[in-house]
C-alpha positions in Angstrom: 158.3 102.1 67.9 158.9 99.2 70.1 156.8 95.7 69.2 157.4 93.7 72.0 158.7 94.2 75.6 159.1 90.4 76.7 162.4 90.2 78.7 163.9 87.6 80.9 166.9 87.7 83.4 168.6 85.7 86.4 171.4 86.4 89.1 172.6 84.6 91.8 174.6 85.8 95.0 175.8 84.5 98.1 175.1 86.0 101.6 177.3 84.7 104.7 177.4 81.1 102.7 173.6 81.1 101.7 173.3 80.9 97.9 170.2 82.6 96.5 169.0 83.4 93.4 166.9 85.9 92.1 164.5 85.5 88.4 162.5 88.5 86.3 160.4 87.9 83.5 158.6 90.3 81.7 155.9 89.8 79.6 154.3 92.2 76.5 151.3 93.3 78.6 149.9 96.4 80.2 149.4 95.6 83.6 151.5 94.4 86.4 151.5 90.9 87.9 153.9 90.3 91.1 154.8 87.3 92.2 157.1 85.7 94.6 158.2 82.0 95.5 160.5 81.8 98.7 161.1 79.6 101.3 159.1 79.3 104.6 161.7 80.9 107.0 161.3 84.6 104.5 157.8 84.5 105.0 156.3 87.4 107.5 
């Protein structure tokens, strides 16, 4: 049986000469918890 489920990971890509880069951590716990940091011009 599986302990622990803390995981981390990171990409980047490129999109028409914009770099951007994308993070996931995941902690041991049983809920969820979104969050997201992005610049001003992504925001609705």
């Amino acid at each position: 049986m599986a302990r622990s489920m803390t995981g981390w990971g990171k990409g980047d890509f490129n999109i028409k000469g914009d770099l951007y880069a994308i993070e996931v951590k995941a902690l041991n716990h049983r809920f969820i918890d979104i969050s997201m940091r992005a610049p001003e011009r992504f925001s609705p």
